[in-house]
Residue, then its C-alpha position, 0 to 999 in steps of 0.5 A: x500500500x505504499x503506492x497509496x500512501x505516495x498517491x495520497x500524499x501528493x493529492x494533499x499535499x500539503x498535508x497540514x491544510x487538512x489538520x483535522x478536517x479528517x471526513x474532507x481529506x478523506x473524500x478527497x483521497x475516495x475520489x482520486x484514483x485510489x478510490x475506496x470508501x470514506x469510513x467514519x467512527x471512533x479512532x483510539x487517539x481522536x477525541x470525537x468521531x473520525x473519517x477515515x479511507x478504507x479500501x473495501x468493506x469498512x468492517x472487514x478487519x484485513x481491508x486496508x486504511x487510509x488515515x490522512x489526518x491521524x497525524x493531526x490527533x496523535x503527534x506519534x503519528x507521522x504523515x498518513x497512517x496505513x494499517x488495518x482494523x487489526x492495528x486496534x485504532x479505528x472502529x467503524x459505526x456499526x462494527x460488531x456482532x448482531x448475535x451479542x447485541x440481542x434482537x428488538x422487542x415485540x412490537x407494541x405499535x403497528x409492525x411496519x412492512x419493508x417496501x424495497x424498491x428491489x427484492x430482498x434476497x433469500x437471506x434478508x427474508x430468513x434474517x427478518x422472518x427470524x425477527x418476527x414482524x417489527x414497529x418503529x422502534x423495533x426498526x430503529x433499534x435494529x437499524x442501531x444494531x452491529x452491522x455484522x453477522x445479517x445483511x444488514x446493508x441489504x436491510x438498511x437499503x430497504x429501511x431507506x427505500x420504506x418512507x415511514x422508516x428512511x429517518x430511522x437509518x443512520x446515514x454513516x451505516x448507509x453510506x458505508x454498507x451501501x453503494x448509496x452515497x448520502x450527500x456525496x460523502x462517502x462514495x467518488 
């Protein structure tokens, strides 16, 4: 990845404009020729949220990260930090296992049917069979839920798609699971 690192230092170049303006400097890096995807979440060393590239599936452990403003958070880093979730630095909104975190309650109210504006795939449907139907808080609390271990970008597409639940989605999950660009963050 050190070819990244290069391309990316000569398209910021020079670095220190982007001192903490971490979601910006990422987006840049996502729509240059190096692509990939902007990731946001919690870095050890930031005190707030943080962007970040990731080259692939932001919750995928071995998939690549571009950092181009660690530097400016953490004085021990040097220039763009490239690493891996492995590292232990960077943790996207979402990551975890929907197995650990539990499944949202009976609905009290009305359950809300999904409209996708596409089919949803054989294992969407089993994945929400097994949850049984669901109200808007069962549906918000799933859209809160660890991304991994369900389809949940499949799901949270079809939220978005359904108007009684499309505010229900968190955007950074949406544009991080997705090829939905919310506002042009995230995608070149």
């Amino acid at each position: 990845m050190r070819g990244g690192r290069l391309r990316a230092l000569e398209m910021l170049a020079p670095l220190s404009q982007w001192k903490y303006r971490c979601h910006e400097a990422s987006l840049t890096v996502v729509k240059s020729a190096i692509g990939g995807r902007v990731a946001r979440g919690w870095c050890k060393g930031v005190p707030s949220q943080h962007s970040w590239v990731v080259l692939g599936d932001c919750y995928d452990e071995k998939a690549t990260i571009i950092d181009p403003t660690l530097w400016s958070y953490d004085p021990k880093v040097k220039g763009i930090w490239v690493g891996t979730m492995a590292h232990g630095r960077h943790k996207p909104h979402g990551y975890g296992s929907i197995w650990d975190y539990g499944r949202p309650a009976p609905p009290v109210d009305a359950p809300i049917k999904l409209r996708p504006k596409k089919p949803l795939s054989r294992s969407a449907v089993i994945f929400l069979e097994m949850l049984g139907p669901l109200d808007r808080n069962g549906w918000g609390v799933l859209a809160n839920s660890p991304v991994q271990g369900w389809p949940a970008g499949e799901i949270l597409g079809a939220m978005d798609d359904t108007r009684a639940l499309s505010a229900l989605v968190p955007v950074d999950r949406l544009g991080m699971l997705t090829d939905r660009n919310p506002g042009g963050l995230y995608l070149p």
